[in-house]
C-alpha positions as CSV (number, residue, x, y, z in Angstrom):
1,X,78.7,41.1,-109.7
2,X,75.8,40.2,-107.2
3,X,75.9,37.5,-105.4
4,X,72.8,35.1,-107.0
5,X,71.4,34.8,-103.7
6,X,70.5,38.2,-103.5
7,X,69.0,38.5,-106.8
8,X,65.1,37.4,-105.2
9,X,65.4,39.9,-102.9
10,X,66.0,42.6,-105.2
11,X,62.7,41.4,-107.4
12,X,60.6,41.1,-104.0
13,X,58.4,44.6,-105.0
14,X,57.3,42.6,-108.4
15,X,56.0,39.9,-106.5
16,X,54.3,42.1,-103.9
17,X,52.5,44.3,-106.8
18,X,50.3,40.7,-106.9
19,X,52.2,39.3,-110.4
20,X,50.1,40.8,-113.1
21,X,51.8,41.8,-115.6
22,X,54.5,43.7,-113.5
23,X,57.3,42.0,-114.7
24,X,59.1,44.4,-117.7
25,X,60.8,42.5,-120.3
26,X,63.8,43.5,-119.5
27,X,64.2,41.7,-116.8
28,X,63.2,38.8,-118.3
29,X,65.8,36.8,-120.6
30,X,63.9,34.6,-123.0
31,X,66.8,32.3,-124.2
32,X,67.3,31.4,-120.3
33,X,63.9,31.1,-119.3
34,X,63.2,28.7,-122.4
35,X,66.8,26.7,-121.4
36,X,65.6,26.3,-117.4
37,X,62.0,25.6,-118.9
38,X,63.6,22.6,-121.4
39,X,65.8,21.6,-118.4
40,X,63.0,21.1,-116.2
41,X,60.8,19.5,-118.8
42,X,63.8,16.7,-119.7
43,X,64.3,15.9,-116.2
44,X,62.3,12.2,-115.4
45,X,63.9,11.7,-112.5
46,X,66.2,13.4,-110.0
47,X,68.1,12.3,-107.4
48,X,70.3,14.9,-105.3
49,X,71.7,15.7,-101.8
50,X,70.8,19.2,-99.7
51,X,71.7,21.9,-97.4
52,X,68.6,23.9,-96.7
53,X,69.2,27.1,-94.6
54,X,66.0,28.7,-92.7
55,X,65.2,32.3,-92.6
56,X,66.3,31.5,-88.9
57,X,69.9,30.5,-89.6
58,X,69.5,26.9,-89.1
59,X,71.1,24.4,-91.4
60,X,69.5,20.8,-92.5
61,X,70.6,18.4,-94.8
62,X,68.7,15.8,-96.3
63,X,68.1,13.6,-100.0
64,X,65.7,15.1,-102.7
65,X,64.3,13.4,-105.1
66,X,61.9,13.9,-108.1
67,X,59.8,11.1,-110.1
68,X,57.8,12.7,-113.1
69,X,55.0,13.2,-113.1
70,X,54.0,14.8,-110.0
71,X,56.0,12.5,-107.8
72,X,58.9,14.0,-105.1
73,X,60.5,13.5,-101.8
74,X,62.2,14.9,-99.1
75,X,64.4,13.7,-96.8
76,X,65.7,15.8,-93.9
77,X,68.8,13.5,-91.8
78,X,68.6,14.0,-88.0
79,X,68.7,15.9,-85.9
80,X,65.4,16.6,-87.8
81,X,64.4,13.9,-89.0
82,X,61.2,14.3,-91.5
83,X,60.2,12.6,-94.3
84,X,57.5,14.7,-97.2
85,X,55.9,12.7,-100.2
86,X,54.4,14.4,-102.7
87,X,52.3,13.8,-105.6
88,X,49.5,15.6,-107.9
89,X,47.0,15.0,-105.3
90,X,48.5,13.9,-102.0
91,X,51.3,15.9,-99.7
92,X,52.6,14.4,-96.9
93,X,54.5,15.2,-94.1
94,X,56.3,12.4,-91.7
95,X,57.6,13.7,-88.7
96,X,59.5,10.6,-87.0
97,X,60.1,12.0,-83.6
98,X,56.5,12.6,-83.4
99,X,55.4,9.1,-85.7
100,X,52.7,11.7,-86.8
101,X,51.5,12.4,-90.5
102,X,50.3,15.7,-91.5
103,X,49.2,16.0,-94.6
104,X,48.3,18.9,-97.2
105,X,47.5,20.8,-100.5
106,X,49.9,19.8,-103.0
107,X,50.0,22.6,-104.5
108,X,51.2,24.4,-101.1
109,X,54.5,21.9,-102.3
110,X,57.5,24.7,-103.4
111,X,58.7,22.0,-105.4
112,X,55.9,22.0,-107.9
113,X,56.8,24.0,-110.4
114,X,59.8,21.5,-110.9
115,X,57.3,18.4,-111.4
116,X,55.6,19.8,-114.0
117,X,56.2,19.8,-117.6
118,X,58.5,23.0,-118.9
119,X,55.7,22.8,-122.2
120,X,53.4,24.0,-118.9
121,X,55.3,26.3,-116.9
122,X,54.9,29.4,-118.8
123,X,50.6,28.8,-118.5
124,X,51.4,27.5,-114.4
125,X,53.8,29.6,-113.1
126,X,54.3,34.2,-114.6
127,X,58.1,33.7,-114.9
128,X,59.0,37.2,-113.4
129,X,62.9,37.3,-114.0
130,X,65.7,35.5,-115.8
131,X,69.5,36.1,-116.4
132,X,72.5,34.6,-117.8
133,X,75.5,35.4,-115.2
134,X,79.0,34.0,-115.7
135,X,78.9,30.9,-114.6
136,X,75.2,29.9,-114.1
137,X,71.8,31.0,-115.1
138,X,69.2,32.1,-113.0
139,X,65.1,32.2,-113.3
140,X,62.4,33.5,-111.0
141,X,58.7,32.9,-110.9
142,X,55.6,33.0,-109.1
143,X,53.6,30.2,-107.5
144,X,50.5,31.1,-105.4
145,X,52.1,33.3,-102.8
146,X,55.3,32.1,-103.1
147,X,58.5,32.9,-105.3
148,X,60.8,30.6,-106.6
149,X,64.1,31.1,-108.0
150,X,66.3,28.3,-109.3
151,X,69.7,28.2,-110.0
152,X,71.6,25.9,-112.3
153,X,75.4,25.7,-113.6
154,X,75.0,26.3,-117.3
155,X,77.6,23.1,-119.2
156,X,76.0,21.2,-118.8
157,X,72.7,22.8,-117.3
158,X,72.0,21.4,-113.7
159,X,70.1,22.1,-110.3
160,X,72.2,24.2,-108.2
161,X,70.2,26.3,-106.2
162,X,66.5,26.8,-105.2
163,X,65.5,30.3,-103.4
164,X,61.8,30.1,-101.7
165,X,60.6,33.7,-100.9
166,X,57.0,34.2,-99.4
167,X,55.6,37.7,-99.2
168,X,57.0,38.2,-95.5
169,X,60.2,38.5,-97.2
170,X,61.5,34.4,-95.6
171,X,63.5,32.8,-97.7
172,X,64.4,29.1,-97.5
173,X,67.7,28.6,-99.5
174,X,68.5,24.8,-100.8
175,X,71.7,24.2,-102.2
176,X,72.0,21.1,-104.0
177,X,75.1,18.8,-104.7
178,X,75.7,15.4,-106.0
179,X,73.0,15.2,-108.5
180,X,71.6,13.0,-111.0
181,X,69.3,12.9,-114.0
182,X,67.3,10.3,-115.0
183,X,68.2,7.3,-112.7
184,X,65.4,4.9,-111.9
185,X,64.1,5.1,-108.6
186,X,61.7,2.6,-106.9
187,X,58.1,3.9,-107.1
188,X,57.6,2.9,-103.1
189,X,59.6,5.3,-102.6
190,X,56.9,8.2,-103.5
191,X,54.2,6.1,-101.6
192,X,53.8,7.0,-97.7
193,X,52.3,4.8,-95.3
194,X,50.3,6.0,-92.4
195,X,51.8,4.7,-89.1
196,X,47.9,4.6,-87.8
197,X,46.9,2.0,-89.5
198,X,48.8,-0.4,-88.4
């Protein structure tokens, strides 16, 4: 059995044949693509904990969480500290060694797909791939130039594992742990002030 990991990198020539209608149905499993699709489309809020690693090797950790719609954020712990808020209009990047804000396209955000509702994601996002393995079940799709693969157990169905692949073949890998549906978070939380104004 392959390691789930792996499984983006062996779809990366149907994302580089520019999404259109490359994807054959047999790759595609259509009782796991509508579960991940519900899943995502249940989920109001998320909280979890992460280990991201880098296409260079490097390991951060941080807190993820997601407010519906639109709303997410990203914390990374030290020793790189950053903070990103994101909503449907606004993404913003904190960098607290710096006290700078960068901000940019939301839709540039890999964590889109996940704050929109699964009703949508079939009209957002060409689902390219989809399996049922033994212990989890796996979906891949396209977003702008980027492919994104999540991972969830499968009883019940929860994040596990996102896989971010852009078309130079990087992949950021976030393994997630520690997380919860539905709990209420404050809505300062999502809002990010800029340390200028003040």
């Amino acid at each position: 059995a392959m390691c789930p990991i792996f499984i983006a990198a062996g779809n990366r020539e149907l994302a580089k044949a520019g999404g259109q209608n490359v994807a054959k149905d047999s790759l595609i499993n259509p009782k796991v693509s509508s579960l991940i699709s519900e899943y995502i489309s249940n989920i109001k809020t998320l909280a979890a904990d992460f280990k991201q690693r880098a296409p260079d090797g490097r390991v951060y950790e941080g807190k993820f969480l997601i407010s519906k719609p639109y709303n997410f954020r990203v914390n990374y712990y030290p020793p790189h500290p950053l903070l990103i808020v994101g909503s449907k209009y606004n993404l913003s990047i904190y960098d607290y060694e710096m006290e700078t804000i960068t901000r940019s396209n939301p839709k540039e955000n890999p964590f889109y797909f996940m704050l929109v509702d699964g009703k949508n994601l079939a009209s957002k996002f060409k689902i390219i791939y989809s399996k049922e393995l033994k212990s989890e079940l796996v979906m891949t799709s396209l977003n702008e130039d980027q492919k994104i693969t999540i991972i969830t157990t499968k009883q019940p169905i929860a994040l596990k594992k996102l896989i971010i692949s852009d078309y130079d073949n990087n992949d950021v890998i976030l393994d997630f742990t520690n997380v919860k549906h539905n709990v209420r978070l404050d809505k300062n939380l999502f809002i990010i002030q800029d340390p200028q104004i003040f």
